[in-house]
C-alpha positions as CSV (number, residue, x, y, z in Angstrom):
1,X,98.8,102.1,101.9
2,X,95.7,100.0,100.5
3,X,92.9,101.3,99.4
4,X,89.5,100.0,100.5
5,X,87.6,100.6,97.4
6,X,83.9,99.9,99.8
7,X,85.0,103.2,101.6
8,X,85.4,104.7,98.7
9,X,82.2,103.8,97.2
10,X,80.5,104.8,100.5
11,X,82.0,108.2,100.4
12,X,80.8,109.0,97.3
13,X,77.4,108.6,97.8
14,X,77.8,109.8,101.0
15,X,78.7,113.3,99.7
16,X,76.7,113.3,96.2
17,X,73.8,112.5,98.9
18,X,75.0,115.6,100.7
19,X,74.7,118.0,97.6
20,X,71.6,116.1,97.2
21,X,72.1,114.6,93.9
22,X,71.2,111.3,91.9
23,X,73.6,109.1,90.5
24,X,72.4,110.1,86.9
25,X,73.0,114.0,87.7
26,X,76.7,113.0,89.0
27,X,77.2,111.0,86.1
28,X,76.2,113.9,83.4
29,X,78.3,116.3,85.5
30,X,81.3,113.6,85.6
31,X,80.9,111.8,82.5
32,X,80.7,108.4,83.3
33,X,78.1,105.9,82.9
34,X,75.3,105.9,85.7
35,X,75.7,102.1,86.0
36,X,79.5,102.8,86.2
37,X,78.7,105.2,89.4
38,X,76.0,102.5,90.7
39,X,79.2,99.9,90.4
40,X,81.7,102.4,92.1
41,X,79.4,102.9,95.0
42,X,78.6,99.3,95.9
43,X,82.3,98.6,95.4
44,X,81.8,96.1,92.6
45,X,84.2,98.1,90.2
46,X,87.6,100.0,91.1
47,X,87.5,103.0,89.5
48,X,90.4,104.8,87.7
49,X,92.9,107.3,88.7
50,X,90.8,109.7,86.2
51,X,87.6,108.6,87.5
52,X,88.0,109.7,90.9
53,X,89.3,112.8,89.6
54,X,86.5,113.5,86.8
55,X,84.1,112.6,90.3
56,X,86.0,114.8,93.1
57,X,85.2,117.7,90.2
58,X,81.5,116.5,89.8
59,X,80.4,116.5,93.5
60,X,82.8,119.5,94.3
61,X,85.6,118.4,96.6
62,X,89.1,116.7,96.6
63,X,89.6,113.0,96.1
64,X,91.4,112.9,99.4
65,X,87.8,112.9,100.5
66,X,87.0,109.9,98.2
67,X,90.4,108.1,99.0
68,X,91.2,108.7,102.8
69,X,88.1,110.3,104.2
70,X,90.0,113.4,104.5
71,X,90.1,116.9,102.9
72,X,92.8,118.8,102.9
73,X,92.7,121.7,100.8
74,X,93.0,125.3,101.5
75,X,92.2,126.8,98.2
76,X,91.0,125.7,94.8
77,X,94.7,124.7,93.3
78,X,93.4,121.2,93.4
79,X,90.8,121.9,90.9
80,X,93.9,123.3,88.3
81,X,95.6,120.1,88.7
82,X,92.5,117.9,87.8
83,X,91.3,119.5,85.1
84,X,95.2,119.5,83.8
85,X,94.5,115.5,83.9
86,X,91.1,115.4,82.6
87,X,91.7,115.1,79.1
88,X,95.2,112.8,79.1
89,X,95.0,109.6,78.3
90,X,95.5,106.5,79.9
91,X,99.5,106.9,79.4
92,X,100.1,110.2,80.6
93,X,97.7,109.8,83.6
94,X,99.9,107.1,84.6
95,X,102.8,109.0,84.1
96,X,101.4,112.1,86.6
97,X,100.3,109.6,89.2
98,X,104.2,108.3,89.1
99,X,105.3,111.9,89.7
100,X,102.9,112.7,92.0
101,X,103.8,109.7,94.5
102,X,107.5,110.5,93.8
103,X,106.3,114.0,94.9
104,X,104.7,113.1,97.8
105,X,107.4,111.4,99.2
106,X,109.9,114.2,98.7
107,X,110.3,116.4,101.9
108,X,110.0,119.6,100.7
């Protein structure tokens, strides 16, 4: 599956529009750099594995939302698992992101 990074801009400020926020105010919340966000909107930067995370948190949803327009999600678990991976680094984020496609393809 590829991503299209200009749906994922779009659906970010689609929902921080929803919760009725500025880019600055999502920024603070998600700490990034409100040019960063400005970039990630108009799809002129990819962001990270831990920057969709750090933004799913920010504008309270899932990245599914972010990634495939979807949310699935019955209970707040999702939130657990991201703030696990907020502080890793680089290394270890690449490292859960391995598992969780391994994961993901396991039928279970």
């Amino acid at each position: 599956m590829e991503l299209d990074y200009s749906q994922i801009g779009k659906r970010i400020a689609q929902r921080r529009k929803e919760l009725g926020l500025k880019q600055a105010e999502v920024c603070e919340r998600a700490g990034i750099n409100d040019k960063y966000l400005s970039c990630i909107e108009r799809a002129t930067s990819i962001p990270s594995l831990e920057v969709v995370m750090k933004l799913a948190l920010a504008l309270d949803t899932t990245p599914d939302t972010f990634l495939t327009g979807s949310v699935r999600y019955d209970s707040d678990e999702w939130r657990d698992v991201a703030e696990l991976m907020r502080g890793m680094s680089a290394k270890k984020l690449n490292l859960a992101k391995s598992f969780l496609t391994w994961l993901s393809e396991q039928s279970i």
